[in-house]
Z-matrix of the N, CA and C atoms (Angstrom, degrees):
N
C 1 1.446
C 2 1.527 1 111.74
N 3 1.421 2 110.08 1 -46.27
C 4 1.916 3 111.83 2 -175.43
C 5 1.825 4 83.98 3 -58.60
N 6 1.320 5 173.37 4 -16.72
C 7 1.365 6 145.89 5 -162.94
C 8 1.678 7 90.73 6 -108.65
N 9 1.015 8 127.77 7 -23.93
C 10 1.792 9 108.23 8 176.84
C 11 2.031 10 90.60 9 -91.20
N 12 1.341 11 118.11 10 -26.74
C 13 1.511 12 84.79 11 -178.36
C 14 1.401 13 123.79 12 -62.75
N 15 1.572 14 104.01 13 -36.15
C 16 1.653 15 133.12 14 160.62
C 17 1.903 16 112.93 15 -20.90
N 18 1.430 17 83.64 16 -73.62
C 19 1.522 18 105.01 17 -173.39
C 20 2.100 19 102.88 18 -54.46
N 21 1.353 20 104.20 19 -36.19
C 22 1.637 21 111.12 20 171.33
C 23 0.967 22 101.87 21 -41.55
N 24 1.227 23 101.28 22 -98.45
C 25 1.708 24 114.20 23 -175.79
C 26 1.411 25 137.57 24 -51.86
N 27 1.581 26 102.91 25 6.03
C 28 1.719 27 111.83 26 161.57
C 29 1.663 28 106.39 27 -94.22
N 30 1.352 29 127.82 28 2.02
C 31 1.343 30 121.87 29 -174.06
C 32 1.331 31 103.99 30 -128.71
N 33 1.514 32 128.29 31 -18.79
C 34 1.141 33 126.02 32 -174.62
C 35 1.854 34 111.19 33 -85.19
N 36 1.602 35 102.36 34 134.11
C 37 1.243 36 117.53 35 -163.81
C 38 1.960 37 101.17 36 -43.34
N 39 1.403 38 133.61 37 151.97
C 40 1.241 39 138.64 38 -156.87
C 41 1.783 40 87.42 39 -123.92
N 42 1.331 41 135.53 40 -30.23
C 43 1.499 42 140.54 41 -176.02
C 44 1.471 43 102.13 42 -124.49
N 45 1.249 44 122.57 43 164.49
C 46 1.667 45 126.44 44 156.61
C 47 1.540 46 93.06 45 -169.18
N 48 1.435 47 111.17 46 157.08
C 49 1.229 48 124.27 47 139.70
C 50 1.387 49 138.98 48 -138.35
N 51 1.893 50 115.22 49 131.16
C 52 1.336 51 105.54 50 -146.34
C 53 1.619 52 108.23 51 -109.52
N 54 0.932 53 115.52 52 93.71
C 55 1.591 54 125.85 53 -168.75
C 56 1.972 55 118.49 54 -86.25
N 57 1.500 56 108.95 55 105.48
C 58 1.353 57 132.77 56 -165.69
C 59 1.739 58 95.43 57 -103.58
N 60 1.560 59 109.33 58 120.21
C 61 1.357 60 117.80 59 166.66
C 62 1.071 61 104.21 60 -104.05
N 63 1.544 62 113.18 61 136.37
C 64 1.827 63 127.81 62 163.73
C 65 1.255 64 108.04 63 -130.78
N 66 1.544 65 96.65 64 150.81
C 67 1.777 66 87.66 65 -179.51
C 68 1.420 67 125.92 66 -73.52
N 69 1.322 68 111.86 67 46.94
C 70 1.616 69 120.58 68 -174.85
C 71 1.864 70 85.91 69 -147.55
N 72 0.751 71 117.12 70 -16.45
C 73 1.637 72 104.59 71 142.58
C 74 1.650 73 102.11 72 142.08
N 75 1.405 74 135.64 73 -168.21
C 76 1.366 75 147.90 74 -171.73
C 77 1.655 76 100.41 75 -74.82
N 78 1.546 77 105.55 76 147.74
C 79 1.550 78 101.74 77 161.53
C 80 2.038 79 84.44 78 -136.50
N 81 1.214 80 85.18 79 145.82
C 82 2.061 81 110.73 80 168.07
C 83 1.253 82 110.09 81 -140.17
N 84 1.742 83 90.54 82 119.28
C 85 1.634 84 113.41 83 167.77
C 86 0.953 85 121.05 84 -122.55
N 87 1.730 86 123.00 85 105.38
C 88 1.210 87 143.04 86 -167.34
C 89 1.469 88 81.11 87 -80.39
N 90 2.020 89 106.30 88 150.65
C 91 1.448 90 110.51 89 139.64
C 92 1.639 91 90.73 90 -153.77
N 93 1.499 92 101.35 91 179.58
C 94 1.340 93 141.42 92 -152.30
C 95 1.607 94 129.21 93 -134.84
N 96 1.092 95 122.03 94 81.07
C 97 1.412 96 126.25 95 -150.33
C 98 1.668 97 100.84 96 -84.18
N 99 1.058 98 140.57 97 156.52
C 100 1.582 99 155.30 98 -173.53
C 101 1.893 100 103.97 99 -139.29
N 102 1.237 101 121.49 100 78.01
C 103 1.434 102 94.89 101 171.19
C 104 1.246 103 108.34 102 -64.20
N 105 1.440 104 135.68 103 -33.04
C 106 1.303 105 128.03 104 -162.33
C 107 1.588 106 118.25 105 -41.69
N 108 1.299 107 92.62 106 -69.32
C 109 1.924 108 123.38 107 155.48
C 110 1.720 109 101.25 108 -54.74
N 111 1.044 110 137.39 109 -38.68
C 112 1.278 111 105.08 110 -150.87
C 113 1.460 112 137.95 111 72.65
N 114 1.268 113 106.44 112 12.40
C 115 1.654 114 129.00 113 171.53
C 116 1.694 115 130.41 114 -89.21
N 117 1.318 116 102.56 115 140.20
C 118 1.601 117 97.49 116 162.16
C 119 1.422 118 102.64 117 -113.43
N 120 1.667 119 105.24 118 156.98
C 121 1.401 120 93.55 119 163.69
C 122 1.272 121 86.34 120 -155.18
N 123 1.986 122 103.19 121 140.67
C 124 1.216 123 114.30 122 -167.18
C 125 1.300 124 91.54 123 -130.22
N 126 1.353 125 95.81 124 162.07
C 127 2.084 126 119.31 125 -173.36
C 128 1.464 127 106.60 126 -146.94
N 129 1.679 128 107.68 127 146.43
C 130 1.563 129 107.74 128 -169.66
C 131 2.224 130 73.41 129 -106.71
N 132 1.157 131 60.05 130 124.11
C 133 1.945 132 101.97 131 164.49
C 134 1.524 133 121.37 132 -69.61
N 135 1.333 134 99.32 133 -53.92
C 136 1.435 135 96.73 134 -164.54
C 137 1.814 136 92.76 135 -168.55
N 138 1.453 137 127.73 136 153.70
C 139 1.585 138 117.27 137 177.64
C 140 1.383 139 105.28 138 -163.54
N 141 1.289 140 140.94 139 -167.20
C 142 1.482 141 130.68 140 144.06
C 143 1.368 142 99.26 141 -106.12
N 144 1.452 143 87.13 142 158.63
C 145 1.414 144 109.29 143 -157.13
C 146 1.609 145 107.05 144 -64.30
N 147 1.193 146 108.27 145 -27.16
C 148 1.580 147 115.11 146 -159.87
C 149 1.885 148 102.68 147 -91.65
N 150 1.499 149 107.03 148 6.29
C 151 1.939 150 127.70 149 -179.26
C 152 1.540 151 89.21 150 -86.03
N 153 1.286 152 136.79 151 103.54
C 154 1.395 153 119.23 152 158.63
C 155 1.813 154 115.41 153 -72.15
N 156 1.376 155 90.89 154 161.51
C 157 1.297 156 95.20 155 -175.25
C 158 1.438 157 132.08 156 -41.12
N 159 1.305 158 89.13 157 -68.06
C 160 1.444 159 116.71 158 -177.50
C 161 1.979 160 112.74 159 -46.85
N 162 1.204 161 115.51 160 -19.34
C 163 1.279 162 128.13 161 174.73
C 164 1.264 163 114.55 162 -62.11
N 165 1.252 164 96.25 163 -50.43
C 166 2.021 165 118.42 164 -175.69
C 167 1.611 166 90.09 165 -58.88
N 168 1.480 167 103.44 166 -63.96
C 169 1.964 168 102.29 167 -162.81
C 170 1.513 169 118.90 168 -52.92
N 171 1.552 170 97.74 169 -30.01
C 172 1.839 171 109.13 170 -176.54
C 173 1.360 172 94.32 171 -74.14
N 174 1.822 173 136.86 172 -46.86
C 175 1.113 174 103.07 173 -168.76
C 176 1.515 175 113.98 174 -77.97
N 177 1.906 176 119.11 175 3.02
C 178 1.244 177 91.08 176 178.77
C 179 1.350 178 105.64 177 -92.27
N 180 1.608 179 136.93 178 -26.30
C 181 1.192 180 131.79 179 171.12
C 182 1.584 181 106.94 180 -39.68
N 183 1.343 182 123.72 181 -32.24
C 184 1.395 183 95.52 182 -158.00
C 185 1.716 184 115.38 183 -72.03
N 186 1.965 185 89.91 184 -38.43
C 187 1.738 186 116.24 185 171.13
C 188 0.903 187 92.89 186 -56.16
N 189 1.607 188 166.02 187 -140.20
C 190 1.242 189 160.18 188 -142.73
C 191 1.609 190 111.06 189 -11.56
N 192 1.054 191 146.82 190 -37.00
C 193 1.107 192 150.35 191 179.44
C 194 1.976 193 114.28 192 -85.90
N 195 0.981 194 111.19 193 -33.81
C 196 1.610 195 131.92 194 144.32
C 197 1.673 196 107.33 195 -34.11
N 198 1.365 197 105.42 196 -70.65
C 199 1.597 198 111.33 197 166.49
C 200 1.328 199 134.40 198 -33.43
N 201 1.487 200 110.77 199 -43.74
C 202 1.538 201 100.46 200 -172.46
C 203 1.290 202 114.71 201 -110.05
């Protein structure tokens, strides 16, 4: 199994950015993959002001949790 997880994470994108339009304006969520670590790390890019944070992070907790 560790040589197909291997083979994963040599093809799976290392940057992305995932850009959601609403009619209250653009949101961009850069992230940053580490196979080494085994990390993501994500950053709000850009949002309207009136999007609190914590909205963005819950919907990504939930997609990450979808995953496993």
């Amino acid at each position: 199994m560790q040589v197909v997880d291997n083979q994963i994470k040599n093809i799976l994108p290392r940057q992305a950015t995932a850009i959601t339009s609403a009619p209250i304006g653009e949101i961009v969520l850069r992230f940053n993959f580490d196979p080494g670590q085994a990390t993501v790390v994500y950053t709000i890019e850009k949002k309207p002001f009136i999007v609190p944070d914590n909205q963005i992070w819950d919907g990504v907790q939930d997609s990450t949790n979808g995953c496993s």
